[in-house]
C-alpha positions in Angstrom: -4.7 4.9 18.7 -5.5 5.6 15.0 -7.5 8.6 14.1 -10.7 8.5 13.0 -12.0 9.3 10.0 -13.5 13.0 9.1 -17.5 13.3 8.0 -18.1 16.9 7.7 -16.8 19.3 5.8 -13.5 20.5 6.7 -10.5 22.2 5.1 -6.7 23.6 6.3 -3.1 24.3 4.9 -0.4 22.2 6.5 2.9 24.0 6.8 5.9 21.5 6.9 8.9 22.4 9.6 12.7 21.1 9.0 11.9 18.2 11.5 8.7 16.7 8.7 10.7 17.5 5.8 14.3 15.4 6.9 11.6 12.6 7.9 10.2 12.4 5.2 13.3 12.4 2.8 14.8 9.7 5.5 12.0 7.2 5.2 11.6 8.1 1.3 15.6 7.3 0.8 14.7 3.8 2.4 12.0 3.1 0.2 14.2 4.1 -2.7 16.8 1.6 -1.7 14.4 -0.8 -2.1 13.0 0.6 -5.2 16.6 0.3 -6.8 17.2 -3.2 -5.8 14.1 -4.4 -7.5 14.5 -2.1 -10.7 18.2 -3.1 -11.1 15.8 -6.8 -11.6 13.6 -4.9 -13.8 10.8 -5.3 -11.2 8.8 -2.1 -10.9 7.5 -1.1 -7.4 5.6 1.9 -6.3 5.9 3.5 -2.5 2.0 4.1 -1.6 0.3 6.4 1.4 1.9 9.1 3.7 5.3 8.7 2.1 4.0 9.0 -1.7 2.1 12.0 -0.1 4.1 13.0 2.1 2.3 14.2 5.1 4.6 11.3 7.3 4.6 10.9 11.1 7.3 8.9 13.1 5.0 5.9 13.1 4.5 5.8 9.0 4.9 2.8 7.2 7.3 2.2 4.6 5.0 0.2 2.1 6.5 -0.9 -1.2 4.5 -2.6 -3.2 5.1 -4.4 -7.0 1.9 -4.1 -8.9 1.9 -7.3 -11.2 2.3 -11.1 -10.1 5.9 -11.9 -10.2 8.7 -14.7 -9.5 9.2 -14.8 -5.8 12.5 -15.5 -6.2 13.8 -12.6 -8.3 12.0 -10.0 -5.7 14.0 -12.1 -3.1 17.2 -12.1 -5.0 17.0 -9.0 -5.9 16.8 -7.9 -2.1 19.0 -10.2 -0.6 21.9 -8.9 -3.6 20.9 -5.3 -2.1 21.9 -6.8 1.5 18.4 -5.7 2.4 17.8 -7.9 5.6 14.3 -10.2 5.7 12.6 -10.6 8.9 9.5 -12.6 8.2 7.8 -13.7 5.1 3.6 -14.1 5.0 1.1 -14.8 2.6 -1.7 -12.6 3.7 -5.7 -12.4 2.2 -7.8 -9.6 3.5 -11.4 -11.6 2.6 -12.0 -14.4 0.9 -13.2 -12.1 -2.2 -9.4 -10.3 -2.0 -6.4 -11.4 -4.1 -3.7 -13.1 -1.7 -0.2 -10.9 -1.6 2.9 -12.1 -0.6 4.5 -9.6 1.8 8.0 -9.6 2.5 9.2 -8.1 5.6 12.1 -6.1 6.7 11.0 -4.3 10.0 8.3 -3.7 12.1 7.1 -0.5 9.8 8.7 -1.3 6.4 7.4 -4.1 3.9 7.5 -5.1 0.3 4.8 -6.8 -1.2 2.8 -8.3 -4.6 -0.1 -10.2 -5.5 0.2 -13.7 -6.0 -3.4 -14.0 -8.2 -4.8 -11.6 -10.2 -6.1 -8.5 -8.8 -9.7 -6.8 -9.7 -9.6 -3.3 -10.3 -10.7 -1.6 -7.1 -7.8 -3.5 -5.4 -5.6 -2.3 -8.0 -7.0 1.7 -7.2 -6.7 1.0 -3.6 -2.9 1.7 -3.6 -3.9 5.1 -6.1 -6.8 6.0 -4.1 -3.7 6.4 -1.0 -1.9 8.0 -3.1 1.3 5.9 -5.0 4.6 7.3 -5.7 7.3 5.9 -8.6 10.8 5.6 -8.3 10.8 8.9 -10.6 8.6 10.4 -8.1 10.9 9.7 -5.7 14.1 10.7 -7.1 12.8 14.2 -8.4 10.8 14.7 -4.5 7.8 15.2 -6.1 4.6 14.0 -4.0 1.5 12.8 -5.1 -2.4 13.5 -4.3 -3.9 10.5 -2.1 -6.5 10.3 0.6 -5.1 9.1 4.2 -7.2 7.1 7.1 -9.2 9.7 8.1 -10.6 10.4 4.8 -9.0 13.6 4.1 -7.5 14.7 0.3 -3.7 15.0 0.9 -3.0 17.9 -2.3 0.9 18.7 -1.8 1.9 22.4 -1.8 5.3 23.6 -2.1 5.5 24.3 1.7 3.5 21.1 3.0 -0.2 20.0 2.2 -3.7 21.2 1.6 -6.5 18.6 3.2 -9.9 18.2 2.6 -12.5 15.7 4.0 -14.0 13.5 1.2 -16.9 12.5 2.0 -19.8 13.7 0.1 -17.2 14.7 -3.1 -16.4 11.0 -4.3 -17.1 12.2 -7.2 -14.6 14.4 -7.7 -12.1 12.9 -5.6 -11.8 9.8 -8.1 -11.5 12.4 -11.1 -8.3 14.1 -9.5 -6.9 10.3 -8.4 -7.8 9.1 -11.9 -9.4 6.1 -10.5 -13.3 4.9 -10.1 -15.8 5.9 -8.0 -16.4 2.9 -7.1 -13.0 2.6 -5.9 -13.9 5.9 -3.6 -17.2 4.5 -1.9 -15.7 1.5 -1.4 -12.8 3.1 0.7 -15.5 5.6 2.5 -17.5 2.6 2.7 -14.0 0.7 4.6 -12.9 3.0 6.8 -16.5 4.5 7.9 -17.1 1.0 9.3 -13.4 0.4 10.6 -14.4 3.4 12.8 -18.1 2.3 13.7 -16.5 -1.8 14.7 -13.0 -1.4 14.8 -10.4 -3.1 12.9 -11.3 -6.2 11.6 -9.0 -9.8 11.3 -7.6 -11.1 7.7 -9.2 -13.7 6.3 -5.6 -15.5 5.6 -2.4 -14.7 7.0 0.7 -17.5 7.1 4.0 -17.3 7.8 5.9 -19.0 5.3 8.7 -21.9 6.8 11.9 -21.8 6.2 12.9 -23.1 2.7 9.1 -22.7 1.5 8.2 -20.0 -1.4 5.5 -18.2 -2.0 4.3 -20.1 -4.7 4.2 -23.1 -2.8 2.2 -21.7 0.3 -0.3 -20.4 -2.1 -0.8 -23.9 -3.4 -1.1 -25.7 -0.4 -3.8 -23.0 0.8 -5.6 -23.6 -2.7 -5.5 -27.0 -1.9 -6.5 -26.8 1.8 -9.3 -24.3 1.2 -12.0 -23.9 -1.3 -12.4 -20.3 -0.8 -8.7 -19.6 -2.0 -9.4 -22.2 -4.8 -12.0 -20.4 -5.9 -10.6 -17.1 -5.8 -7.5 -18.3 -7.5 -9.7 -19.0 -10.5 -12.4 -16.4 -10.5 -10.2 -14.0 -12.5 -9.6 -14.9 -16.3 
């Protein structure tokens, strides 16, 4: 079961043991292998949430994620020359009002994804607002600030992690992510009501057939459904 997020006012130190600190450089030398395969096809990917942050469990998630609409096929060329094995391949769309993302997958817990239509800026911040790591971030172990599930500010310290419950200091959470406070409410405003009536279905999510790319499922979903249509086209 996930835990829920935080509303009052609360603040600790986290002190990392031997055990969290070899987990965390495992899981972050996988995302780096990934990393390296897409930047050796000048594709540049960031490594967002506990692992940018790094206050990982055994169950995190090892989520790259390439920031700009690009070819399919180079970010699947540029995995398969890695020998990075593919599992499944979806086309996913959180609402109808959300850009569609391709998402590659190579396990159960690790995935690689990008938009396939242009994203609007709080969707963008989403991945900052969790806190987003670069492949310099990664290679030098520094971690970043982000906020996890339960609506606590991750802040690294050099023996773990200070955390701090946002809510009610949006406004000086998104000045120390750099990003909007809109961005902010609209994450409180997320995971408030994930807690209050649970998790919620996608609006889209197709796995691609064999031999099919990307680009072609999101056309025949354009085609099949207005709502994608439109969303393709809302953005300039």
């Amino acid at each position: 079961m996930s835990k829920k997020p935080r509303r009052r006012s609360e603040y600790r130190e986290v002190v990392y043991d031997d055990e969290h600190w070899a987990l965390l450089k495992t899981l972050r030398n996988k995302a780096l292998q990934m990393m390296e395969a897409l930047e050796f096809f000048h594709l540049e990917a960031v490594v967002h949430g506990s692992i940018a942050r790094g206050d990982v469990t055994q169950k995190s998630d090892i989520d790259v994620f390439i920031p700009s609409q690009v070819s399919s096929f180079m970010v699947e060329t540029a995995l398969e020359k890695a020998g990075v094995p593919v599992n499944r391949r979806l086309v996913v769309q959180a609402t109808p009002t959300y850009a569609m993302k391709a998402y590659i997958e190579i396990d159960q817990n690790t995935s690689v994804s990008f938009p396939l239509m242009k994203m609007r800026k709080v969707e963008r911040e989403f991945y900052k607002f969790g806190g987003e790591a670069s492949i310099k971030n990664l290679r030098n172990g520094l971690r970043v600030l982000g906020v996890d599930k339960q609506l606590m500010l991750i802040e690294p310290i050099r023996d773990g992690h200070r955390e701090s419950a946002i809510v009610g200091r949006e406004g000086h959470v998104a000045k120390l992510l750099e990003i909007s406070v809109e961005t902010v409410l609209d994450r409180v405003h997320a995971l408030l009501r994930r807690d209050e009536v649970g998790r919620t279905g996608v609006f889209i999510e197709k796995e691609l057939s064999a031999g099919e790319t990307f680009e072609m499922a999101l056309k025949r979903l354009a085609d099949q459904n207005p709502a994608v249509r439109r969303r393709l086209t809302s953005l300039p």
